[in-house]
C-alpha positions in Angstrom: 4.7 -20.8 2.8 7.8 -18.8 1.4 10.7 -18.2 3.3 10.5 -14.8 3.0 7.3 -14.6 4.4 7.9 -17.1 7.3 10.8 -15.1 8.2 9.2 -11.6 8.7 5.7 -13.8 10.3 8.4 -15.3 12.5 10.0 -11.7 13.7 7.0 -10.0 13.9 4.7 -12.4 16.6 8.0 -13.3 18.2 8.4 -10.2 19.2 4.5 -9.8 19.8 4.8 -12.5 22.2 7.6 -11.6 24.2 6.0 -8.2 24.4 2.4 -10.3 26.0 5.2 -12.2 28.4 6.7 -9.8 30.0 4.6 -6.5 29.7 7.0 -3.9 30.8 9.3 -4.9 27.4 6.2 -4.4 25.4 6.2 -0.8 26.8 10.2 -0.3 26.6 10.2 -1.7 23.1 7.4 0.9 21.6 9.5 3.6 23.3 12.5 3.1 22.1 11.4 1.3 18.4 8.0 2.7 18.1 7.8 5.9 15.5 7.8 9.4 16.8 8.4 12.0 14.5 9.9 14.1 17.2 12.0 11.4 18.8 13.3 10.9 15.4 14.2 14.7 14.7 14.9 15.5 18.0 16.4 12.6 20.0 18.5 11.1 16.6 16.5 7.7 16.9 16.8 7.5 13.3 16.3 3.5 13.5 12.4 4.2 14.6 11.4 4.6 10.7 12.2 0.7 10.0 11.9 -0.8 13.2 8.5 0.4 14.3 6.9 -1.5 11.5 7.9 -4.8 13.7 5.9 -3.6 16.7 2.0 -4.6 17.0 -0.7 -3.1 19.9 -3.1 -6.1 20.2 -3.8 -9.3 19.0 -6.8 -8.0 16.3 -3.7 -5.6 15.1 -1.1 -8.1 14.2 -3.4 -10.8 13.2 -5.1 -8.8 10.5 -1.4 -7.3 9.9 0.1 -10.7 9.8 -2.9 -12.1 7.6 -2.6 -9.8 5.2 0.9 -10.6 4.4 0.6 -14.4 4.3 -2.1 -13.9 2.0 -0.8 -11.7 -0.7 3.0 -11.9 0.1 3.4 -15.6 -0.3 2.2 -14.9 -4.5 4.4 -11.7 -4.8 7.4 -13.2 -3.3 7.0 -16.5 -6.0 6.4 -14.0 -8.5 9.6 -12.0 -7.5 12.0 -14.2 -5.0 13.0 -13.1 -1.9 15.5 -10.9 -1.9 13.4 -8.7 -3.9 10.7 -9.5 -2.1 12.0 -8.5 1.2 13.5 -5.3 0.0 9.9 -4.3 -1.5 8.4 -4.6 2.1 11.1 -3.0 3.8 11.4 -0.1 1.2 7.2 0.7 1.5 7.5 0.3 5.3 10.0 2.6 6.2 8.8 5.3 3.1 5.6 4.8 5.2 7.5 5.8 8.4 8.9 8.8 6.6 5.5 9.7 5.0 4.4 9.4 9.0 7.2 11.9 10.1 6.9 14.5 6.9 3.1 14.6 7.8 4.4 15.7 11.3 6.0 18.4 10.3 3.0 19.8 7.7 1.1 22.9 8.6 -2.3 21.0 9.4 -4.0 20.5 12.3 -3.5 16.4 12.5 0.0 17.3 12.0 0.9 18.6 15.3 -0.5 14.8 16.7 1.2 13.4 14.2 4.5 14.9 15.6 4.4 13.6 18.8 2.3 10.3 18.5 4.1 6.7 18.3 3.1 4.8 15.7 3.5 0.9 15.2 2.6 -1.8 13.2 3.7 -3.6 10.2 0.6 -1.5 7.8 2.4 0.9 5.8 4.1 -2.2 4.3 1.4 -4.3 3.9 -0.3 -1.5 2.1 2.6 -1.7 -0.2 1.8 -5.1 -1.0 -2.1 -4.7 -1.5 -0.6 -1.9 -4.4 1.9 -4.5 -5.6 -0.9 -7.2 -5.9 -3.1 -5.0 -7.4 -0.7 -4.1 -10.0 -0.2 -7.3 -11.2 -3.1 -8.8 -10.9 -5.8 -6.0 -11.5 -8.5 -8.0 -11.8 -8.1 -10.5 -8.8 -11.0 -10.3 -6.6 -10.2 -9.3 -2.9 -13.2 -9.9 -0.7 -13.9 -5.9 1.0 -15.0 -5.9 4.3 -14.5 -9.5 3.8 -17.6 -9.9 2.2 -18.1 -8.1 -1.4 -15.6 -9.5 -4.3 -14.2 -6.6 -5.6 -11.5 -6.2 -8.4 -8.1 -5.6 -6.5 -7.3 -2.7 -8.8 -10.9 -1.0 -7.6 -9.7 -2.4 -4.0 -7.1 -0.5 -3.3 -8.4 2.3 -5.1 -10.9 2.3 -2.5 -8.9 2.1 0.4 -6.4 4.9 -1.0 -9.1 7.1 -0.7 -10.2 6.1 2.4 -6.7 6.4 3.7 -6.4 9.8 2.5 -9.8 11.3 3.2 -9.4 9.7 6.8 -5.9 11.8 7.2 -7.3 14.6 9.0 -8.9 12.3 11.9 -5.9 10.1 12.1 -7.1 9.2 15.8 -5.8 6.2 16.8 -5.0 4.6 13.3 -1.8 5.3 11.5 -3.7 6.5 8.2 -0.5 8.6 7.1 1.6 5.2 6.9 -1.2 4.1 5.4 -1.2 6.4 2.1 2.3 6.6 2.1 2.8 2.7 1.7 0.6 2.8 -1.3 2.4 5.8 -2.9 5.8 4.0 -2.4 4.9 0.9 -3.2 3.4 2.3 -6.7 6.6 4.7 -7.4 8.8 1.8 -6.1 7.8 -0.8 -8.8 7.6 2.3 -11.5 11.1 3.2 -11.2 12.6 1.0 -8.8 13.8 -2.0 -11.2 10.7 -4.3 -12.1 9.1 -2.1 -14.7 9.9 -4.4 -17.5 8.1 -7.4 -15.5 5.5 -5.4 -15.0 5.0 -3.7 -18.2 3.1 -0.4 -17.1 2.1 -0.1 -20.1 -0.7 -2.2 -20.0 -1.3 -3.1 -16.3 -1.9 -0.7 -13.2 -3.8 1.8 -12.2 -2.7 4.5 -14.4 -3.5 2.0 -17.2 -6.6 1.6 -15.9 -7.5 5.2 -15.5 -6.3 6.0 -19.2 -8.3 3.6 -20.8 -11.3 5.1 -18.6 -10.7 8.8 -20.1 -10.1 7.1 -23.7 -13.3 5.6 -23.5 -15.2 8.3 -22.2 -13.0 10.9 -24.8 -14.6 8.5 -27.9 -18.3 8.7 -26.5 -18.6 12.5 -26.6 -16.6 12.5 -30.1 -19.5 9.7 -31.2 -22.0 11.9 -30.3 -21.0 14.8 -32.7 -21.1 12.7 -35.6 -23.7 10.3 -37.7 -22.9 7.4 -39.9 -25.2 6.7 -43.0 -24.7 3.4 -44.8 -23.6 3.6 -48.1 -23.8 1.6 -51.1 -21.6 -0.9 -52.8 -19.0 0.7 -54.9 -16.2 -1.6 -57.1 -13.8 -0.9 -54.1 -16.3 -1.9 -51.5 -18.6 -0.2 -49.0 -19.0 3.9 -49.1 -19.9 5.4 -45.7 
């Protein structure tokens, strides 16, 4: 376990549990900590974009939440320490929470929801890291549905798009913060100072995606031409 890690595992089922203990806390705390797009604009609680990624609904929410980050975030933070570690995850949750509250104000009809609905829970981050994982090791199998080995690159390729088509019926599931920690987490470790560890270049999605095309690019040009064998010449093979 990485300190790091402890610490935010530590902060976010302390405050689960006091929340179980004395139920009307649990109630005060998603008021007042808990993200709504409207408190924000409205009310000035412009702490509720980093602190509402602390807050967790039920027990399945913050163990899977929790889980999730002790799996991937103990590797990431030995890969990066924890100061940089910690200011990954709080940089991907709280772009999450802004993602959340941008969506809010969008012309759409899940926006209007969006606007007035609290969300909570540690899973814009922890998207963040699934992206950051997936990044560095592209090839890592991650077990979907927790059954099916799949690539982590194809992982959380899959789970973008299910975060994004899923937008529009954002009932009851934060899909918004979802998307939005995968977008910052990507653009984060593009631009935000670990590009060179990372060497874009040759890892990532985009990598991935280019090499696709290039591939597919040298199939059709195959097609429109034909190779005959030549014969032996003093300076070696004639095609």
């Amino acid at each position: 376990m990485t300190p790091a890690v402890k610490l935010l595992l530590w902060a976010n089922v302390g405050i689960f549990v006091a929340g179980v203990l004395i139920p009307p806390l649990h109630g005060l705390l998603i008021q007042i900590f808990g993200l709504r797009p409207e408190a924000v604009l409205t009310g000035f609680r412009f702490w509720q974009p980093v602190t509402y990624m602390f807050l967790h609904g039920g027990i399945g929410h913050i163990l899977f939440n929790m889980l999730v980050l002790w799996m991937f975030g103990v590797q990431l933070e030995r890969l990066w320490g924890p100061a940089y570690f910690l200011r990954f995850y709080a940089v991907t949750g709280t772009g999450a929470g802004v993602a959340t509250i941008i969506a809010g104000l969008l012309p759409f009809a899940f926006s209007e929801p969006t606007y007035v609905a609290v969300t909570i829970g540690a899973s814009g981050a922890i998207y963040g890291l699934l992206m950051a994982f997936a990044l560095y090791y592209p090839n890592a199998p991650i077990l979907m549905f927790f059954v099916f080995p799949v690539p982590a690159k194809y992982f959380v390729m899959i789970i973008g798009a299910i975060a994004f088509l899923s937008v529009p019926r954002s009932a009851g599931v934060a899909h918004v913060a979802h998307l939005g920690g995968l977008i910052v987490g990507y653009l984060y470790l593009k631009y935000g100072g670990r590009t060179g560890s990372l060497q874009f270049g040759r890892f990532g999605l985009m990598a991935e995606i280019k090499y696709r095309y290039l591939r597919w690019k040298m199939a059709r040009l195959r097609r429109k031409f034909q190779v005959y064998s030549g014969r032996d010449d003093w300076d070696g093979r004639v095609h």
